[in-house]
ROBA-976569 format. One line per field, with one value per atom (N, C-alpha, C): atom name; residue in one letter; x, y, z; chain. Coordinates in Angstrom, 2 decimals. Example, Ala and Ser with C-alpha at 12.3 -4.5 7.8 and 13.67 -1.06 7.14 Angstrom:
2
atome <- (N,CA,C,N,CA,C)
residu <- (A,A,A,S,S,S)
x <- (13.19,12.30,13.20,12.85,13.67,12.90)
y <- (-5.69,-4.50,-3.30,-2.25,-1.06,0.03)
z <- (7.80,7.80,7.80,7.08,7.14,7.87)
chaine <- (A,A,A,A,A,A)
end
This chain:
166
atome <- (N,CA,C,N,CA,C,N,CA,C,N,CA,C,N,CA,C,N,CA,C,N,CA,C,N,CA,C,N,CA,C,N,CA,C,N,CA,C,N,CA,C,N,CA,C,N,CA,C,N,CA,C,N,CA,C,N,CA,C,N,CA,C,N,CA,C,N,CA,C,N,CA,C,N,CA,C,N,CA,C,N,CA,C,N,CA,C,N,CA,C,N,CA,C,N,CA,C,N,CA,C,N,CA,C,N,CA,C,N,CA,C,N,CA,C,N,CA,C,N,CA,C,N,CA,C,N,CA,C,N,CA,C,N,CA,C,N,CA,C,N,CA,C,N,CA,C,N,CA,C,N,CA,C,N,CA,C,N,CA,C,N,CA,C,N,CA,C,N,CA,C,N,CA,C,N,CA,C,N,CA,C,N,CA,C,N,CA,C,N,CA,C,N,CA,C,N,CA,C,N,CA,C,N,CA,C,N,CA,C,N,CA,C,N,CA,C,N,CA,C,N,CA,C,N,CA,C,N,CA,C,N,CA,C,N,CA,C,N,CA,C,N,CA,C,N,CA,C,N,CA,C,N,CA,C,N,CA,C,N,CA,C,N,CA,C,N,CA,C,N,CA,C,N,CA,C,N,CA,C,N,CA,C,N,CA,C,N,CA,C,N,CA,C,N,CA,C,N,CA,C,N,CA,C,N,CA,C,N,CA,C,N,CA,C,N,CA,C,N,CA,C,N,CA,C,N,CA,C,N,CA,C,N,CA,C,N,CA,C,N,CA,C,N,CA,C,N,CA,C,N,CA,C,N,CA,C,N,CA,C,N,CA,C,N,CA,C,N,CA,C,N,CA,C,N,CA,C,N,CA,C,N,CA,C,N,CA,C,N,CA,C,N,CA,C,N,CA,C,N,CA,C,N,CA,C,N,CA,C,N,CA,C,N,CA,C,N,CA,C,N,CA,C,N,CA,C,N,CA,C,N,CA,C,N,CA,C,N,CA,C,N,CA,C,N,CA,C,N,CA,C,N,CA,C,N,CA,C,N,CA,C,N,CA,C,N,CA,C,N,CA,C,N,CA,C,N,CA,C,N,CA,C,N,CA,C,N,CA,C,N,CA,C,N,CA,C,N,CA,C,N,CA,C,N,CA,C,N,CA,C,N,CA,C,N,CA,C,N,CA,C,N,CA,C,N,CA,C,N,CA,C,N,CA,C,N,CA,C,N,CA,C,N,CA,C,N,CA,C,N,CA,C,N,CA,C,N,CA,C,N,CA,C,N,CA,C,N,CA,C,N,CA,C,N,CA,C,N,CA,C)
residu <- (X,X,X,X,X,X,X,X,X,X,X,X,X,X,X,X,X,X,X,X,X,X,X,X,X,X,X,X,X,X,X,X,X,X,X,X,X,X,X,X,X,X,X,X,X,X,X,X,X,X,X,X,X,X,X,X,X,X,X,X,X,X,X,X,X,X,X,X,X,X,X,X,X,X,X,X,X,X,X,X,X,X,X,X,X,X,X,X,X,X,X,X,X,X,X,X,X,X,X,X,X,X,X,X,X,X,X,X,X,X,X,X,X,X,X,X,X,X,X,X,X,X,X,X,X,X,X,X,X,X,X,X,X,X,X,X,X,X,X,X,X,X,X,X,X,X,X,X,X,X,X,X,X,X,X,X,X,X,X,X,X,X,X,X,X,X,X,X,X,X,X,X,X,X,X,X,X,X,X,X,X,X,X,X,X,X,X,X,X,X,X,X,X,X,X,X,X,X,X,X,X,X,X,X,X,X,X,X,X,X,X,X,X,X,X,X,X,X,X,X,X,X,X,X,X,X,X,X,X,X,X,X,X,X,X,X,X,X,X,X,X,X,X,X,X,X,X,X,X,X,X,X,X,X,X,X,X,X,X,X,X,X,X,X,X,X,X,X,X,X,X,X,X,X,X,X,X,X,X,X,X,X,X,X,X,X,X,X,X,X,X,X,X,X,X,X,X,X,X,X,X,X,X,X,X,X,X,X,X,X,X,X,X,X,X,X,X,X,X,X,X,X,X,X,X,X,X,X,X,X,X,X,X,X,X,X,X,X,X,X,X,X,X,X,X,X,X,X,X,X,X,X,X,X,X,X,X,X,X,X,X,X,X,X,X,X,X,X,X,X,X,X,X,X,X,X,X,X,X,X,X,X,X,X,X,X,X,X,X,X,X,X,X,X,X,X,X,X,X,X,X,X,X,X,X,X,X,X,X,X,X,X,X,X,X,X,X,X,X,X,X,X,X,X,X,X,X,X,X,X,X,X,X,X,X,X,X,X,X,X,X,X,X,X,X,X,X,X,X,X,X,X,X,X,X,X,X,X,X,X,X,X,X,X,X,X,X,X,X,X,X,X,X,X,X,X,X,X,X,X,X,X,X,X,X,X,X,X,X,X,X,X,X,X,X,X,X,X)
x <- (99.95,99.23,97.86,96.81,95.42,95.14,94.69,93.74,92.71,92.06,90.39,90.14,89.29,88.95,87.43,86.95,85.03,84.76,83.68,83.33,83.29,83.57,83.03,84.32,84.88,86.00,87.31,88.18,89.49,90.32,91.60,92.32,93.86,94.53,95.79,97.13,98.39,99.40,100.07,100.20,100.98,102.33,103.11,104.37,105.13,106.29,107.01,107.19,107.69,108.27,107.46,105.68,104.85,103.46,103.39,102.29,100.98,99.85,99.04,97.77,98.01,97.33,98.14,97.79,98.32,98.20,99.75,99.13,99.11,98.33,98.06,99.29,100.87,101.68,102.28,101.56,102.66,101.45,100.18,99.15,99.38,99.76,99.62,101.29,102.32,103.26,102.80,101.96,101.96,101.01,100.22,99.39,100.02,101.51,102.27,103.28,103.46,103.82,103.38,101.85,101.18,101.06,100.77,100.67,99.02,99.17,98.06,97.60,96.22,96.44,96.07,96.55,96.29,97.76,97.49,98.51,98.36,99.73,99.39,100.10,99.15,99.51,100.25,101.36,102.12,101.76,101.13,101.34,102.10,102.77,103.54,102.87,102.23,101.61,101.92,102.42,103.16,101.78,101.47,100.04,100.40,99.31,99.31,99.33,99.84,99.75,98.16,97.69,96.53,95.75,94.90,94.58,93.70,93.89,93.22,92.38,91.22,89.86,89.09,90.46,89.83,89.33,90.03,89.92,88.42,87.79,86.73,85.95,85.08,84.93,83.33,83.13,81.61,81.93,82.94,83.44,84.35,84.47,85.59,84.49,85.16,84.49,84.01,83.38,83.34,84.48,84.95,86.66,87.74,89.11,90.11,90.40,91.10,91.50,92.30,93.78,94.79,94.74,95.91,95.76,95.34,95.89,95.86,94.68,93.58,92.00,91.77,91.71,91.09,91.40,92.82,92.97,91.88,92.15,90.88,89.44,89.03,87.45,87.57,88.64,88.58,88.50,89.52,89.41,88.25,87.57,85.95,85.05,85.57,84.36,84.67,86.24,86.35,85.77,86.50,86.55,85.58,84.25,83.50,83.60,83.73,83.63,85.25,86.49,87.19,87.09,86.18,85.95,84.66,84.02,83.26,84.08,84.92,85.97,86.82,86.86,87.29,89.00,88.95,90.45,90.33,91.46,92.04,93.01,92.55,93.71,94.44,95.28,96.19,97.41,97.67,98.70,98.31,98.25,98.03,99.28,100.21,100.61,101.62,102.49,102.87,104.39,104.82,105.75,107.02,108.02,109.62,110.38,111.62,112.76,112.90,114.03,114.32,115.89,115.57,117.07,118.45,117.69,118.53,118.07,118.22,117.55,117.60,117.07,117.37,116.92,117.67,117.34,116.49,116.16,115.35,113.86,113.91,112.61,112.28,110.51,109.79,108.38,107.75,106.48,105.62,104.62,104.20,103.44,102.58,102.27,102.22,101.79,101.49,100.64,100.37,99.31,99.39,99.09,99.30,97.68,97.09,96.13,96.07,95.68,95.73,94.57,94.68,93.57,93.87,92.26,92.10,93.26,93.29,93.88,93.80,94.90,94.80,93.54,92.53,91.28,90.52,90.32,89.43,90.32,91.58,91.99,91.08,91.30,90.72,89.34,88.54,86.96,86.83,87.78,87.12,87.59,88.56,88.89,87.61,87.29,86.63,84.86,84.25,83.27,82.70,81.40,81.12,80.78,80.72,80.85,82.52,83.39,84.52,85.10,84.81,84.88,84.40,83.32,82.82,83.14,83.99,84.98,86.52,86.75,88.34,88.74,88.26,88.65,89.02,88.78,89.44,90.79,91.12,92.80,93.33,93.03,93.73,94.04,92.62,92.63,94.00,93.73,94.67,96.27,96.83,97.87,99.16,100.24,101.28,101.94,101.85,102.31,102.37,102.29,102.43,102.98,102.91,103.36,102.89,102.44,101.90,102.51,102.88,104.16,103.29,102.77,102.10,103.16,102.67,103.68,102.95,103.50,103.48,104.32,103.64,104.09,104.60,105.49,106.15,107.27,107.75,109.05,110.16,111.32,112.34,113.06,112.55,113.27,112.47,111.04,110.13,110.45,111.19,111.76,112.93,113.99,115.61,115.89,115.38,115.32,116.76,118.00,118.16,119.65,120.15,121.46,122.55,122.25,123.41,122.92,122.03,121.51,122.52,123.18,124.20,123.40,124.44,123.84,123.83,122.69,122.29,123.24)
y <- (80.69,80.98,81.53,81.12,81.86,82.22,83.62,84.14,84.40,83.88,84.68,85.96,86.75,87.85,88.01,86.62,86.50,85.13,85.05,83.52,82.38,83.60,82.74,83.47,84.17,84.94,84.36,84.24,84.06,85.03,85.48,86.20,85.09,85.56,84.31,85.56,85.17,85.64,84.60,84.94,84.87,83.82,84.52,83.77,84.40,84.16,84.40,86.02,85.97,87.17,88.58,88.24,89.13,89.21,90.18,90.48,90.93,90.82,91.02,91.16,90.34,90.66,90.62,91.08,90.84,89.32,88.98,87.31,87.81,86.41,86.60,87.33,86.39,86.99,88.47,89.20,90.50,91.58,91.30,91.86,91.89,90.69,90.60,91.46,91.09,91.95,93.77,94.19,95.37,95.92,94.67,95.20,94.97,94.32,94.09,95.39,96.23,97.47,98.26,98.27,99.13,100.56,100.81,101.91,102.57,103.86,104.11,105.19,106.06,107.02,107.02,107.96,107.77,107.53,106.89,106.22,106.30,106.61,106.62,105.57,104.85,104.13,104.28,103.34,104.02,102.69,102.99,101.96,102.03,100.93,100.94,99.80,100.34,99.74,99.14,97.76,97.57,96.31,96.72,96.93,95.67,94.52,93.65,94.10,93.69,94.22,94.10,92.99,92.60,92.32,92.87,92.36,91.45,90.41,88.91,88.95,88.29,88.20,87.12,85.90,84.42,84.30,84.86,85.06,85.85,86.46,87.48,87.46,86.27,86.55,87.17,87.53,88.10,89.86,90.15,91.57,91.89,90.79,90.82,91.57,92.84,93.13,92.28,92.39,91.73,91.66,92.81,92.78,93.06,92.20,92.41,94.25,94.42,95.46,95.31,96.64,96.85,96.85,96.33,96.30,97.73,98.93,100.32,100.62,100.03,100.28,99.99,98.38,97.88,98.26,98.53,99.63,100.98,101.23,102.53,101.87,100.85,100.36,100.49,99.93,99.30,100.86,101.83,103.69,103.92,104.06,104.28,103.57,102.08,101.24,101.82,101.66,101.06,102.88,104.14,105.28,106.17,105.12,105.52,104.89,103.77,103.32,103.55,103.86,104.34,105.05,106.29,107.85,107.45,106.25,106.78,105.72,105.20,104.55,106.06,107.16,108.01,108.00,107.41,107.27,108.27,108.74,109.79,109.57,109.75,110.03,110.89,111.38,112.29,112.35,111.46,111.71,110.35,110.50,109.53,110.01,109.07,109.44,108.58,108.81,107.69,107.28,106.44,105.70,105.63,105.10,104.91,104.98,105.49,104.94,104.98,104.31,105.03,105.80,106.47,107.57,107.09,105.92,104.92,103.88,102.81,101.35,100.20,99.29,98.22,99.21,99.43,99.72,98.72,97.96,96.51,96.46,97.47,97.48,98.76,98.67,99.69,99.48,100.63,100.84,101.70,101.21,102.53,102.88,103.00,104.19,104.00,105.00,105.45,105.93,105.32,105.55,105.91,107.35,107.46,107.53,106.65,107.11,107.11,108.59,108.48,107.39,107.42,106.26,107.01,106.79,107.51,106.63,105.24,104.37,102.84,102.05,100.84,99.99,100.57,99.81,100.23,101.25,102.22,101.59,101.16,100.52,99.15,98.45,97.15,96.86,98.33,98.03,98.52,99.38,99.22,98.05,97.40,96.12,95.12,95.04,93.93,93.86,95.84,95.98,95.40,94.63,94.04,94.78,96.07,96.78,96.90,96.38,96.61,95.34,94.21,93.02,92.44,93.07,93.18,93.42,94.44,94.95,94.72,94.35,94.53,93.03,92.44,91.87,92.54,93.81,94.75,94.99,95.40,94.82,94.19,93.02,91.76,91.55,91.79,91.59,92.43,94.18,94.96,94.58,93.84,94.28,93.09,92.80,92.36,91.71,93.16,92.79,94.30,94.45,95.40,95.61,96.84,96.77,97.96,97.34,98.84,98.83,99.52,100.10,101.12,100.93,101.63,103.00,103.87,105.04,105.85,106.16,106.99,108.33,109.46,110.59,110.71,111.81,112.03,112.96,113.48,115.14,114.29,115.27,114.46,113.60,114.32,113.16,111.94,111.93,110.99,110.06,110.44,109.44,109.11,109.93,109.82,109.61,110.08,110.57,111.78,112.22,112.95,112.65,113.77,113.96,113.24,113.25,112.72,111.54,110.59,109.13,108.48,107.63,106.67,105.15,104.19,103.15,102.40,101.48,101.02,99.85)
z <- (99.81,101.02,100.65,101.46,101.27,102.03,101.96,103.52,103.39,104.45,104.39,104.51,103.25,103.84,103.95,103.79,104.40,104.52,104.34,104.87,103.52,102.33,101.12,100.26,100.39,99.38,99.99,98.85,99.38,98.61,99.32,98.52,98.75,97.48,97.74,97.79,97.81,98.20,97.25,95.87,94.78,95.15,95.10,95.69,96.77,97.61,98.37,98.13,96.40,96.24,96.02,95.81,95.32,96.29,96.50,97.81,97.72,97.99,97.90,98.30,99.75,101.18,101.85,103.29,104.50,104.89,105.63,105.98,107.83,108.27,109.62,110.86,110.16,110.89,110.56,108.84,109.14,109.82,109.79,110.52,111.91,112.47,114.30,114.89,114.05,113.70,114.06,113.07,113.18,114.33,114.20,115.75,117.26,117.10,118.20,118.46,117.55,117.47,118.76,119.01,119.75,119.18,118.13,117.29,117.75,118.42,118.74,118.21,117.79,117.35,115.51,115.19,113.71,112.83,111.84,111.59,109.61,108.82,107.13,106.72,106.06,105.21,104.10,103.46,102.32,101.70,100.25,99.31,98.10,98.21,96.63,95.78,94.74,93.55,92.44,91.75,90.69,89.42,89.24,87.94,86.84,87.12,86.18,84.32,84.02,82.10,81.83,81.77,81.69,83.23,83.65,85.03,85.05,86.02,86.11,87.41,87.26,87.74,87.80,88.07,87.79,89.66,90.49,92.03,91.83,90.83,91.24,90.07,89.23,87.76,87.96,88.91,89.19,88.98,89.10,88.87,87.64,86.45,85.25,84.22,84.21,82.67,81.47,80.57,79.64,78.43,78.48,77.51,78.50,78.25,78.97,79.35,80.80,80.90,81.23,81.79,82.09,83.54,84.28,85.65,86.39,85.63,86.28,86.27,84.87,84.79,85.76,86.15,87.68,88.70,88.82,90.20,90.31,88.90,89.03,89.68,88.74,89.64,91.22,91.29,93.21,93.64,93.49,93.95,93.76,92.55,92.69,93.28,92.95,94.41,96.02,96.28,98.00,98.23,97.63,98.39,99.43,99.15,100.07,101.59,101.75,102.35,103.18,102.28,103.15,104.14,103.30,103.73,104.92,104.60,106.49,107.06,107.33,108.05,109.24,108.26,108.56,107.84,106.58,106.36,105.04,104.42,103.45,102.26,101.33,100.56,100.39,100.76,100.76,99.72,98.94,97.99,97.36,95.84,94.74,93.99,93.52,92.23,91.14,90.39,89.33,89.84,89.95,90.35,89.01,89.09,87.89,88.83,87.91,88.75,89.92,90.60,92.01,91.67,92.51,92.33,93.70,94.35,95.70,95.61,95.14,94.96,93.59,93.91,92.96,91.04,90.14,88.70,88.29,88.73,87.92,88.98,89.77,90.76,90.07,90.22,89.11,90.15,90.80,90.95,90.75,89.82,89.16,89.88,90.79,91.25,93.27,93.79,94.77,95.47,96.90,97.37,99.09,99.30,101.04,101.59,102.42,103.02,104.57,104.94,106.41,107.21,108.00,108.62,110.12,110.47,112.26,113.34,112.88,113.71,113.00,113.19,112.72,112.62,113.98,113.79,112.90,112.74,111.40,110.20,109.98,108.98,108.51,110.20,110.02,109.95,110.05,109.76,108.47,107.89,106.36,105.69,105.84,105.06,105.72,106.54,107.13,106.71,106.02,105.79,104.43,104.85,103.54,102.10,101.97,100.95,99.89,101.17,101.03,99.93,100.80,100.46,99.26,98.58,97.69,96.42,96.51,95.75,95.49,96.63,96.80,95.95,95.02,93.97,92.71,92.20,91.91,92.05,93.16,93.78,93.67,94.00,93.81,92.49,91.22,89.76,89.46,89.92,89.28,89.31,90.74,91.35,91.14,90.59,90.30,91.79,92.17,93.55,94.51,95.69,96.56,97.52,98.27,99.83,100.51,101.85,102.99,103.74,103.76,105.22,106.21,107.46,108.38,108.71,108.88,108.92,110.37,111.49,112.53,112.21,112.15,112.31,113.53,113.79,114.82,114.86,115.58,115.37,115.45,115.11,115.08,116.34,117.94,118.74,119.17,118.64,118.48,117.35,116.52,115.17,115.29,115.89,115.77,116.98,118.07,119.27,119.40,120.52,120.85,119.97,119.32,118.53,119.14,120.55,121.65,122.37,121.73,121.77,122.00,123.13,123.16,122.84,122.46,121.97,123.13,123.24,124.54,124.87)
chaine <- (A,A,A,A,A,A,A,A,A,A,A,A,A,A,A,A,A,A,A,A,A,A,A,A,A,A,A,A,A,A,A,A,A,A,A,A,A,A,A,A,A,A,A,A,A,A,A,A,A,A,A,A,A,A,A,A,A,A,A,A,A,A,A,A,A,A,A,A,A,A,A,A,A,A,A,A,A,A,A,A,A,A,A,A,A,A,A,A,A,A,A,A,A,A,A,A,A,A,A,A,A,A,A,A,A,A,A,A,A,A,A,A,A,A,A,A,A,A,A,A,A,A,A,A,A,A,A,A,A,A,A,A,A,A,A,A,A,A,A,A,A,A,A,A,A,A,A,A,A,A,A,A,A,A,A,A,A,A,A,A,A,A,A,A,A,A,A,A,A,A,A,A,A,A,A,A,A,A,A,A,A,A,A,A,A,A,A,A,A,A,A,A,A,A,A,A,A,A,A,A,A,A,A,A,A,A,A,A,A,A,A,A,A,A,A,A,A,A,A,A,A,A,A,A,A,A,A,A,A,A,A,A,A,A,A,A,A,A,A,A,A,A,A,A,A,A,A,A,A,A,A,A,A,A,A,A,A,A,A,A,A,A,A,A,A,A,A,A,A,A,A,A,A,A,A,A,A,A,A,A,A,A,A,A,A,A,A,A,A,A,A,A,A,A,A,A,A,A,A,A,A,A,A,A,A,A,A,A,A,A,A,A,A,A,A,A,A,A,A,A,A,A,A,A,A,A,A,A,A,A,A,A,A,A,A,A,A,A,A,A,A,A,A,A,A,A,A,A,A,A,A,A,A,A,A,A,A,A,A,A,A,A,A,A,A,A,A,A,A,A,A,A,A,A,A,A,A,A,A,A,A,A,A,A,A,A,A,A,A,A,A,A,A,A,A,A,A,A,A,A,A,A,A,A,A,A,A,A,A,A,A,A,A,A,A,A,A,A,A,A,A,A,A,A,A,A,A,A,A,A,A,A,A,A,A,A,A,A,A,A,A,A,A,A,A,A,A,A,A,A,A,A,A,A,A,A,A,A,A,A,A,A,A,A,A,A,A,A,A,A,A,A,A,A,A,A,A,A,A,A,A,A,A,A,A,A,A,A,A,A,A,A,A,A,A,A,A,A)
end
């Protein structure tokens, strides 16, 4: 699958099993939610050995790097442009086992950023400073996933202890 993310860049979507943009339907998906408000993003990060930059060779170093290097470029390129989006990093950190889940699933690292609202999401991806860069990402990344996250108390999440099933 390829999606556009400009008029001249493409980003691709690897295979079935490995992710790496949003495609049109898990985007309209989350905007069918009606998620209003501010909303955190959760990323799980899993880091090419060598990161590839044949999608972006206007941004490939001159000696090979490690996918986690290029993740680093894209954090130092995109973070401004997050930050006047009005979005946050709020928790970075290193990923291994899971202590509930597949032993043969491994993501090394982690990424929460708050965002004012899904649209402030969708204008920093959409800004051409952004776009610019975000071949970085793509170079660094094996494969990923963002899970939109709504805060909320517990009968806003669980709703009421004495919930009958409908």
């Amino acid at each position: 699958m390829i999606l556009t993310i400009s008029d001249d860049r493409k980003v691709t979507n690897m295979t079935d099993d490995h992710y790496l943009a949003p495609t049109d339907e898990s985007f309209m998906a989350v905007l069918g939610q009606g998620i209003e408000g501010p909303v955190t993003m959760l990323n799980l990060l899993r880091f090419r050995a060598i990161a590839d930059y044949s999608d972006s060779p206007e941004l490939a170093p001159e000696q090979p790097i490690t996918g986690a290097a290029a993740y680093r470029r894209y954090i130092d390129a995109a973070s401004a442009v997050v930050a006047n989006a009005g979005g946050e990093v709020s928790l970075l950190g290193t990923g291994g086992a899971f202590i509930i889940g597949p032993l043969d699933e491994r993501w090394d690292a982690v990424l929460i950023v708050k965002q004012q609202s899904l649209e402030a999401f969708g204008s920093f991806t959409s800004d051409p400073d952004y776009i610019a860069v975000a071949g970085h990402r793509t170079a660094a990344l094996e494969d990923s996933r963002i899970l939109p996250i709504v805060e909320g108390d517990l009968d806003a999440v669980f709703g009421s202890p004495n919930s009958q099933p409908a």
